[in-house]
N, C-alpha and C positions, 0 to 999 in steps of 0.2 A: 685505592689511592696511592699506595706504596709503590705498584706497580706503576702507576702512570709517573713518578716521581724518578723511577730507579729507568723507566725507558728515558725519559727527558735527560737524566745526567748521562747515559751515555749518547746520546744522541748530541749532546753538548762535548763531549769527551772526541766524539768523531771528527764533529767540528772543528776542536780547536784544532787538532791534529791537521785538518786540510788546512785551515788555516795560517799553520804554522809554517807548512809543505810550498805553499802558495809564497808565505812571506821569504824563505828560506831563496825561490827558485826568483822572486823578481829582485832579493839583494844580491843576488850574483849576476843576474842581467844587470842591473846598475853600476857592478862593480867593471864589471865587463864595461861599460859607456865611457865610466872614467880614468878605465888605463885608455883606451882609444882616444878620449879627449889629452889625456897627458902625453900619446903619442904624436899629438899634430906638433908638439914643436921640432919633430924629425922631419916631418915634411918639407918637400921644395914648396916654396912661395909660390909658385905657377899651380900647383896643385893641394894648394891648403882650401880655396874655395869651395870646388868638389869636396875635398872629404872631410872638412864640418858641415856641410850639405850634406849630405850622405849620413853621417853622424846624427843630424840634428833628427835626420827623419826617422831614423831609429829609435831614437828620443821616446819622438812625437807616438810613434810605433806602441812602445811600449806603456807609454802613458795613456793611450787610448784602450788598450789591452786590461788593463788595470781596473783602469773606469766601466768597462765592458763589462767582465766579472764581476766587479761590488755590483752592478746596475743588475746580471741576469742573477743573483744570488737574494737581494734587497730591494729589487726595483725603484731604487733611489736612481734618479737619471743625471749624471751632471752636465747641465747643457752649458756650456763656453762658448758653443757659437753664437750665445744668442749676447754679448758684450757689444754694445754698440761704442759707447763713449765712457770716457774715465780709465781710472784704474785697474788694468790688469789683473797686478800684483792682490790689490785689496778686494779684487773682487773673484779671486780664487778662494783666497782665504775664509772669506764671507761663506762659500759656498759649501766649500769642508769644513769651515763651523759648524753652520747650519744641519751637514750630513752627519757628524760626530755627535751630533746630541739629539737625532733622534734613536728613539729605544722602544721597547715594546717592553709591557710587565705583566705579568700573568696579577688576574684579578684573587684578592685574599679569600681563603676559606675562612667558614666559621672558627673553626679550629684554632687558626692562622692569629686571625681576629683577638679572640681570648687568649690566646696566649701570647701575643703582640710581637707575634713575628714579623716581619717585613715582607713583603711579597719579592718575589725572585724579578729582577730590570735587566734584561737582555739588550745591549747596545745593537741596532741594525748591522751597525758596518765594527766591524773586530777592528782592534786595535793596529795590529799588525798591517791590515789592508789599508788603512789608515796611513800608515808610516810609509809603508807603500808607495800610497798614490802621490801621496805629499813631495818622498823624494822625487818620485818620475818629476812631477811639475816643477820642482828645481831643477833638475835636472834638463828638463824641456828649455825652459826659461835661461839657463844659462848659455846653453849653446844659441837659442835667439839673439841673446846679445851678443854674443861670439861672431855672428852673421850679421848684426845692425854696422860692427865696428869694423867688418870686412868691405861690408856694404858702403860706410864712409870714407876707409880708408881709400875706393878705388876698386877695390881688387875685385870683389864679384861682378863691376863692368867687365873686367880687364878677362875676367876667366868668359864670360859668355860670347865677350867679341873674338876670343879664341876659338873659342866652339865652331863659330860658324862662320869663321874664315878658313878654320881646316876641319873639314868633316871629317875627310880621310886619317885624320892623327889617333882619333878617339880609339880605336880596334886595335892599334898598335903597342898602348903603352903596357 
């Protein structure tokens, strides 16, 4: 029993370590999104369209990336595509609710029992992967909007009807 006790903690020890590895390598992609997003106010107006497009998709890149891993690790799926009507916003949250409090607990021993220990509750998705994902989907979300108010403003007409009046510019710049 000792032994099955002292392989689970390190086997949790490993864990957290990837897990930390993981959380370490998506906040420096994220920090990375958001000096690129702080640098579109250097951009020309002709070409802000393109590169919060470009941006957003990375975004989206990563966020999906995210979800990918918690999904092949926990086989928790989070399906988004399947949003027909209402809120977005509430119905992300709903979902990573939902994913944050499922858990697994290993069942009490006799032992356990009588001496009224608590059984060990393992969260599916770490904490960290959690914070994670949560940023990416702000993160996602923000540059959507970024794009809705380019989109109103005009300018994402303005940059397509570009496009395909000069094919020949695109290789150039």
């Amino acid at each position: 029993m000792f032994r099955k006790k002292r392989r689970e903690k390190i086997l949790r020890e490993h864990e957290k370590r990837q897990t930390q590895e993981r959380f370490e390598r998506n906040e420096r992609a994220g920090k990375e999104i958001y000096a690129r997003m702080a640098e579109l106010k250097n951009v020309p107006r002709e070409k802000l369209p393109d590169a919060v497009f470009m941006l957003s998709m990375a975004a989206k890149h990563q966020s999906e990336q995210i979800r990918q891993s918690i999904k092949d690790r926990t086989r928790y799926d989070f399906d988004i595509d399947t949003l027909t009507d209402g809120d977005l916003a509430t119905y992300l949250a709903e979902d990573a609710g939902y994913a944050l409090r499922d858990h697994v607990t290993q069942p009490q021993t006799f032992f356990e029992a009588v001496s009224e220990q608590l059984p060990d509750v393992h969260f599916t998705i770490q904490q960290q992967d959690a914070v994670s994902m949560m940023a990416a989907m702000i993160r996602e979300q923000r540059l959507e909007g970024i794009l809705e108010g380019l989109r109103l403003a005009g300018l994402l007409n303005e940059a397509s009807k570009r496009r395909r009046t000069s094919p020949q510019t695109d290789g150039m710049g």
